[in-house]
N, C-alpha and C positions, 0 to 999 in steps of 0.2 A: 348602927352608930358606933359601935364598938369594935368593928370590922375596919371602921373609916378612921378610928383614932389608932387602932394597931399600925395602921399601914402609913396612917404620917410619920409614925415610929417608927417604924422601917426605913422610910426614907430620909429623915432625919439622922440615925445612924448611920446610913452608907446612903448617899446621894446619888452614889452612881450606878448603884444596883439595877436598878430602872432599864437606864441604857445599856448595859451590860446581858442583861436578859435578853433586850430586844436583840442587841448586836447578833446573840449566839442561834437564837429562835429565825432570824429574817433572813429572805436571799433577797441579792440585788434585784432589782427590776432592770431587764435590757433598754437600752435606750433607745431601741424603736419602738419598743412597745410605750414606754414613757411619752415620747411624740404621738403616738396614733390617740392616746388616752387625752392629751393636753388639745390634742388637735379636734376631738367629739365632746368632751367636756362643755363647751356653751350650749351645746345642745342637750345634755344631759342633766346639767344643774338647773336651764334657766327656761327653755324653750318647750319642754313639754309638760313644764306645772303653770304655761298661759291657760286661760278657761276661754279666751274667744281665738279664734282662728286667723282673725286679720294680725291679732300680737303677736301669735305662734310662726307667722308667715314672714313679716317686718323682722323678729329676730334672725332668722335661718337667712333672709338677704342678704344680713349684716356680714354673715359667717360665708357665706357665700353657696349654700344651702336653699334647695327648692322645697315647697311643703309639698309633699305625694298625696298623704291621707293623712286622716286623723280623727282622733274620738278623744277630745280634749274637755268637753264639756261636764263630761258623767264620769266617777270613778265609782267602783266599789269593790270589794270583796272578790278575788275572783277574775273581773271583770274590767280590767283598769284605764286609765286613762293611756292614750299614746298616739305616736304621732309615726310617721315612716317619710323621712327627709332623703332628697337623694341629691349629689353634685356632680359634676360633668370633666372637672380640671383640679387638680393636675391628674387623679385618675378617677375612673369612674365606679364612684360608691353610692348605695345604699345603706339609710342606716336606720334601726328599727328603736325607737326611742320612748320605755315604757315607765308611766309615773309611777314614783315609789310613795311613800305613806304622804298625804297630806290632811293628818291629823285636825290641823283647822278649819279645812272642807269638808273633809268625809273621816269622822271620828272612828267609825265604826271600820277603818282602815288600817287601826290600829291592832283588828285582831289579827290581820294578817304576818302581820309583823310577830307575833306568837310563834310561829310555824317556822322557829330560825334552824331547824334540827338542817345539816349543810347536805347538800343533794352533790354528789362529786360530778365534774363535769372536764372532759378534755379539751384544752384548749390548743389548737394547732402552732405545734412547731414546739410546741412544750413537753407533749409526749402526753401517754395515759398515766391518771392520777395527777395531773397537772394544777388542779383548781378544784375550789365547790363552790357553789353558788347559793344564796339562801332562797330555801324550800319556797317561800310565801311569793316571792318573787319570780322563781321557777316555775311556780304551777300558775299563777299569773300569765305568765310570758305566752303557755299554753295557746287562752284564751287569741292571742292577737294573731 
């Protein structure tokens, strides 16, 4: 609580401190990589936390997206919920799409999320040391 009133007082003395941090800490995001992100996103926020597989299918048509496989039913620990969607145009992808915490189904999903110590991971065209990806999620991914 007193962490949280320190730090309104911080920002009430310099308001722009905030932004000024991030500015110096962030790099840009390329703008393909922004596309490829906006472009997987409906599938990532909305298609693979469906629980029956006719929802999970009807959204990916929308998107223009075929359902491959999937284990949307059961999440847990370990063991997660996901889907693998693939499209035909304008090129052809595959895309591996795994549920992250859904605390209001599976509480006990919540401990995975514990496990945020960041696991480095290289992302192509980026170079090595590029990204880290959180642990709980990375040994998850395992699994599929």
């Amino acid at each position: 609580y007193y962490l949280l009133a320190y730090r309104r007082k911080q920002r009430r003395d310099d308001p722009l401190a905030e932004e000024l941090e991030v500015q110096q800490r962030s790099r840009e995001v390329p703008q393909g990589v922004m596309e490829v992100v906006q472009w997987v996103l409906p599938m990532a926020l909305h298609m693979v936390f469906q629980s029956a597989p006719f929802d999970a299918q009807r959204l990916c048509h929308h998107q223009g997206w075929e359902l491959v496989a999937e284990r949307l039913g059961s999440s847990e620990p370990g063991r997660p919920a996901y889907a693998v969607v693939a499209r035909q145009s304008p090129r052809k992808v595959a895309l591996i799409c795994i549920r992250g915490t859904d605390a209001e189904n599976s509480p006990e999903e919540v401990f995975a999320d514990l496990r945020v110590t960041p696991e480095p991971v290289v992302i192509p065209g980026l170079g090595t040391g590029s990204g880290f990806v959180h642990r709980g999620m990375w040994d998850a991914s395992t699994f599929v």
